[in-house]
TIVEXVO-986594 format. One record per residue (C-alpha): residue in one letter; residue number from 1; x negated, y, z negated. Coordinates in steps of 0.001 Angstrom, whole numbers, plus 500000, padded with zeros to 6 digits. Each point is the difference from the previous one (the first is absolute). Layout:
<recs>
code/pos/east/north/up
A/NUM/X/Y/Z
...
</recs>
This chain:
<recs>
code/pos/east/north/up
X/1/113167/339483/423580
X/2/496980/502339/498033
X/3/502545/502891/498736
X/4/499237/503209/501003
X/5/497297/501864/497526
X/6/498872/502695/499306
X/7/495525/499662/500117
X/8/498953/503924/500694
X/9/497253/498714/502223
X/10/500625/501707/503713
X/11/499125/503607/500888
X/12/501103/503270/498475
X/13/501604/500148/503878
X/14/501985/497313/499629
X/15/497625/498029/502576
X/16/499092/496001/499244
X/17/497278/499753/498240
X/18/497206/496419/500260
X/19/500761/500074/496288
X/20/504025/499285/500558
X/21/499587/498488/503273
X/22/497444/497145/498260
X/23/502829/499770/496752
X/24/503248/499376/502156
X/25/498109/497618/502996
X/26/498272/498097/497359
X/27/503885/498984/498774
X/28/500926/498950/503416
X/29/497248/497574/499634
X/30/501054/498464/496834
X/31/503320/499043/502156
X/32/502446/502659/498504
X/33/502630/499608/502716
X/34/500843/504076/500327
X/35/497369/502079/498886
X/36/501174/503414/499227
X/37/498832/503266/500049
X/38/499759/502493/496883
X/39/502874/502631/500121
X/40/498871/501938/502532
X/41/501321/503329/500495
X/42/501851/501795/502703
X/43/499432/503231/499668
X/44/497007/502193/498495
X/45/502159/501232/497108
X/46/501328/496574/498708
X/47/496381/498798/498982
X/48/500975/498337/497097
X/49/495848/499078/498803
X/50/496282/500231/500942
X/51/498609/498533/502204
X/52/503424/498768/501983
X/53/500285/498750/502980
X/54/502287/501964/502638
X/55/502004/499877/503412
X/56/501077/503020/500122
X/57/497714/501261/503395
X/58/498911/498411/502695
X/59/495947/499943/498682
X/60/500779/497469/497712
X/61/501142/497605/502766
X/62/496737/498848/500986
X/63/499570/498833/495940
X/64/503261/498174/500467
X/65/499581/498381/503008
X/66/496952/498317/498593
X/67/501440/499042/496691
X/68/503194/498211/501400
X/69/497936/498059/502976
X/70/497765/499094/497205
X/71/502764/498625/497661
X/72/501490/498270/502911
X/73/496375/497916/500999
X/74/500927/498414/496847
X/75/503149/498782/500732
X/76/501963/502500/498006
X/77/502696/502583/500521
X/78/499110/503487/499708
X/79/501866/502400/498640
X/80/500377/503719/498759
X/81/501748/501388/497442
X/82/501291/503122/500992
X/83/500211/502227/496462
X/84/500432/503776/498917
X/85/499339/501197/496486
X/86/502476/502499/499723
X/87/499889/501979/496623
X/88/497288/497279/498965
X/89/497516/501419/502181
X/90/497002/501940/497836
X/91/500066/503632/500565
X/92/496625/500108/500418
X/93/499810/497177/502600
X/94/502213/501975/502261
X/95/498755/503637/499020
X/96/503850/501053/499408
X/97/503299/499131/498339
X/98/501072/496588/500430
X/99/503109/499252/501655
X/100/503058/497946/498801
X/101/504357/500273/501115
X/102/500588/502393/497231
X/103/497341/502294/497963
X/104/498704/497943/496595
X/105/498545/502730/497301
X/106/497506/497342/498127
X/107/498525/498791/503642
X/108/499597/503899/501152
X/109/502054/498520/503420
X/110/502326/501912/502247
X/111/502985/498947/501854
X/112/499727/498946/504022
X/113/501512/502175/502132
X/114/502612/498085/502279
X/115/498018/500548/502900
X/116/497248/499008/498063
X/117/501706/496312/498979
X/118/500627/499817/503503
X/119/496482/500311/500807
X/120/499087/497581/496986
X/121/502415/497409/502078
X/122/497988/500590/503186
X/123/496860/499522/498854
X/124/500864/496814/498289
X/125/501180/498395/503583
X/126/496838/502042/501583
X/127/497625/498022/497382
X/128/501872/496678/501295
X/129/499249/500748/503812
X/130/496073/500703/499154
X/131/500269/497055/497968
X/132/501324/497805/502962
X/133/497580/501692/502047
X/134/497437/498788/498038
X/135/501076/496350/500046
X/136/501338/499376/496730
X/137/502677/497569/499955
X/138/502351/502450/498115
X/139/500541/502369/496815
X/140/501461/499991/496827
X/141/501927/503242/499122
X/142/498947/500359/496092
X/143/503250/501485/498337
X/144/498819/498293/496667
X/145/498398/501337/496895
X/146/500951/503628/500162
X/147/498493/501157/503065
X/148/502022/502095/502337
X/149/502290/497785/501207
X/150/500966/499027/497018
X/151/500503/503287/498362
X/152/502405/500403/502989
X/153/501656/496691/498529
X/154/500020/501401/496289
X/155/503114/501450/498606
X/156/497743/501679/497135
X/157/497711/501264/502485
X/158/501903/501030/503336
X/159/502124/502830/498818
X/160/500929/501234/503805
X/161/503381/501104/501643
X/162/499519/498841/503228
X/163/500132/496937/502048
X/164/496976/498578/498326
X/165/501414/500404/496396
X/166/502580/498826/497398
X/167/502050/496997/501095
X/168/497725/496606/500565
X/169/500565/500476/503901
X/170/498463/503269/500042
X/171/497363/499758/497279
X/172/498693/496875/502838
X/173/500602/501607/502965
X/174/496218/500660/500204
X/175/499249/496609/499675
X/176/502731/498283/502322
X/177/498896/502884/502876
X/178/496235/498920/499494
X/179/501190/496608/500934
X/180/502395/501154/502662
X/181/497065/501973/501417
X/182/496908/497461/499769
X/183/502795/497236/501309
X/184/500926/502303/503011
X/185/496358/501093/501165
X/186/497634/496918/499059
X/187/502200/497335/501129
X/188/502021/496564/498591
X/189/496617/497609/499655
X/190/498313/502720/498050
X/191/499750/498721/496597
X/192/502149/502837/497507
X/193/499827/499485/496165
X/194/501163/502087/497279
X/195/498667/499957/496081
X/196/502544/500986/497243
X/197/500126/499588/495986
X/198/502626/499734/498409
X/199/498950/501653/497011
X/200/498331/502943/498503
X/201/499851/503455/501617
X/202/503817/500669/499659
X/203/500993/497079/502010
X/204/502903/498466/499224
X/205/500417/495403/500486
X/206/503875/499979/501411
X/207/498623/502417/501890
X/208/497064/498804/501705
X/209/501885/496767/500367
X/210/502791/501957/502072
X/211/497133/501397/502197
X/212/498123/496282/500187
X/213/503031/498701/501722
X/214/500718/503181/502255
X/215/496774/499756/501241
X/216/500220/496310/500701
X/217/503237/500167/501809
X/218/499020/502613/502291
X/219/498042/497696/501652
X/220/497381/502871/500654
X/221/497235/498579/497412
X/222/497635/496554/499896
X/223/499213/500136/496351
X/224/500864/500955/496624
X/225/496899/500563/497410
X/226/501453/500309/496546
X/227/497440/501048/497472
X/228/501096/498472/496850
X/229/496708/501285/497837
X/230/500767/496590/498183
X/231/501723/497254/502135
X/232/501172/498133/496801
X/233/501053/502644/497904
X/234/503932/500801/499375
X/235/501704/503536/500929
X/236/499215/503321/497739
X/237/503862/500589/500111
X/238/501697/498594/497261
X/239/502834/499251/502846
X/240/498037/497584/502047
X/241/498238/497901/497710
X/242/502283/497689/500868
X/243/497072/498578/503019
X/244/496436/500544/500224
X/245/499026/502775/502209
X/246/499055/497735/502679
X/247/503718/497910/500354
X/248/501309/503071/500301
X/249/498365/500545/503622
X/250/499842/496037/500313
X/251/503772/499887/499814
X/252/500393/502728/503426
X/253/500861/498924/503219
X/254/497373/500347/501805
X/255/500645/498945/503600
X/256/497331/500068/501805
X/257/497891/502219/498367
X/258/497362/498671/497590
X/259/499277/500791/496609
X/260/496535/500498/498584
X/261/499310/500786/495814
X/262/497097/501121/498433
X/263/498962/500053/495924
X/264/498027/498024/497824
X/265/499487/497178/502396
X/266/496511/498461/498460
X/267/500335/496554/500924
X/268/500649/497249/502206
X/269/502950/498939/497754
X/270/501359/503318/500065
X/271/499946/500091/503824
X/272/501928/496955/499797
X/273/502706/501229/497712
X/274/500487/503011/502341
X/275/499697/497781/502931
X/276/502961/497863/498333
X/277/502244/502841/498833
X/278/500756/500779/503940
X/279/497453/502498/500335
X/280/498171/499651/504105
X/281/496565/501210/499188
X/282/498301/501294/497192
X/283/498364/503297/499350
X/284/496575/500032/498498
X/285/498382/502895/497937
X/286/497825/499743/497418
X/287/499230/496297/500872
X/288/498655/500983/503439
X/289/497945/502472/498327
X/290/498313/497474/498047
X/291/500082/497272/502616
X/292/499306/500989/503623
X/293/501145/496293/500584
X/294/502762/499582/497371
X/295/502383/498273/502868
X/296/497385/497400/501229
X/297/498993/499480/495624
X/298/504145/499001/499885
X/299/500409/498008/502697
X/300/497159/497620/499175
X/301/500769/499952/496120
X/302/503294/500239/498588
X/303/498374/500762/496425
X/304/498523/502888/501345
X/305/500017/503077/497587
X/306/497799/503521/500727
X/307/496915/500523/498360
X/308/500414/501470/496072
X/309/499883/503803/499377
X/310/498194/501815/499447
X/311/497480/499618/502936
X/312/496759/501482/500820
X/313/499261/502832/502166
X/314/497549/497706/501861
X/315/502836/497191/500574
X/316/501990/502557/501537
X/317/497669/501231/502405
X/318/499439/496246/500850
X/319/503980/499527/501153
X/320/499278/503457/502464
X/321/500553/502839/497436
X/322/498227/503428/500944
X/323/498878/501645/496917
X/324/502765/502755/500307
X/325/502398/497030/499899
X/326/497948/498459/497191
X/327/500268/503696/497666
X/328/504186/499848/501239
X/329/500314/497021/498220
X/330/498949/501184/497142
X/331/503043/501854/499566
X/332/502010/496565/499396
X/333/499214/499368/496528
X/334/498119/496602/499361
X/335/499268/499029/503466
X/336/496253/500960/500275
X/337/497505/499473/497119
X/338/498904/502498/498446
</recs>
């Protein structure tokens, strides 16, 4: 699977660009089995970046309609992650305060109304329909990395009173009625993932463990994406390190649902140790930005390792980088020559 990522190449609108249409079809060609979408935002206000790609009206249908028939000529699975930025969304990006479950000084955010979380719910399930409509396969609900979902999920974060704060139920009752909702209105053989990580942004392991294997057993989801930022590294908590990060999620029951990781996976050896540790399919990032055709480069040589950083902007542009992508990846220190 090419992990979701962020690329700040479609319109200011929210609209496809030819820039992120060419990046994302270009990886169904190099035989990634799901090719998925960037975050993509449901509603104006939860831009999380420039240049991001939305479904939150119906004029950017017509973007999405071509993207996910495109991805699908290539024998790939098309889907959208479905993604709000919450109290990480730029002020300036949305021309007003950001919004988050309970105000945050340092972010300059306000609290959601409860109308206004029931509204956040809706639109969430209304960015699934559009996205059926459009022909993708399924979504992803992003509740990973500190976006708005998973402030929700945060005990540091979500200070409310109501139903969608304190105990775990009620800090995920966003989440589960996202599910509940997408589940009800786009049908059983539309394709419904969810991302989570376990770490960082006030989330909690035992917890996000607890939630894993809710959300498996109520037989309402198709996927679990766990971003592990490292897929070999051990637990921050002192109390874990017990396991690496990854048996931790290994060691679920998962049913029927399958599990997906993502982090640090550079070569064909280390798709192999995922592949062995019970993992179903593997979630590319950084390798898929550097190889359009990273799967088809394992499968026909299990020695395979990515190119060496740093790499030139030219090189980039080669594997189906815009230049706005190009000048985002500067930000990750070491990746593009200087």
């Amino acid at each position: 699977m090419l992990a979701p990522m962020t690329n700040t190449q479609s319109h200011e609108n929210g609209i496809l660009s030819e820039e992120e249409f060419h990046w994302l079809t270009m990886r169904a060609k190099g035989q990634f089995g799901l090719v998925m979408t960037c975050a993509s935002h449901v509603q104006a206000v939860g831009k999380g970046f420039p240049g991001q790609l939305g479904i939150f009206e119906d004029s950017q249908i017509e973007g999405h309609t071509k993207l996910a028939k495109t991805i699908q000529s290539y024998g790939s699975l098309a889907v959208i992650q479905l993604h709000h930025a919450g109290m990480r969304s730029p002020a300036d990006l949305i021309e007003g305060a950001p919004v988050s479950p309970s105000a945050v000084e340092r972010k300059g955010a306000r609290a959601l109304t409860l109308e206004e979380v029931e509204s956040l719910r809706d639109d969430f399930i209304q960015a699934a329909i559009r996205a059926k409509q459009s022909g993708y396969d399924g979504v992803e609900i992003h509740g990973a990395h500190g976006y708005i979902v998973a402030q929700f999920l945060s005990q540091s974060i979500n200070q409310r009173t109501d139903k969608y704060g304190g105990s775990l139920e009620n800090r995920a009752r966003l989440l589960v009625e996202i599910i509940e909702g997408v589940r009800a209105t786009c049908g059983a053989a539309f394709l419904l993932g969810v991302r989570l990580s376990p770490e960082r942004f006030g989330m909690e392991l035992s917890e996000m463990k607890v939630l894993c294997q809710q959300l498996i057993d109520s037989e309402k989801i198709d996927f679990l994406d766990i971003s592990l930022w490292d897929c070999f590294k051990f637990p921050e908590e002192e109390a874990h390190q017990d396991k690496s990060l990854l048996q931790h999620f290994t060691e679920l029951d998962y049913k029927n649902v399958k599990l997906t990781v993502a982090g640090k996976i550079h070569s064909a050896e280390d798709v192999a140790k995922i592949l062995e540790a019970k993992v179903d399919f593997v979630t590319i990032g950084r390798s898929g930005i550097l190889h359009h055709d990273f799967p088809e480069k394992v499968m026909n040589n299990p020695l395979f390792e990515t190119v060496s950083l740093p790499v030139t902007e030219e090189y980039l542009r080669s594997e189906g980088l815009s230049n706005k992508f190009v000048n985002y990846m500067k930000r990750w220190k070491g990746f593009v020559k200087a």
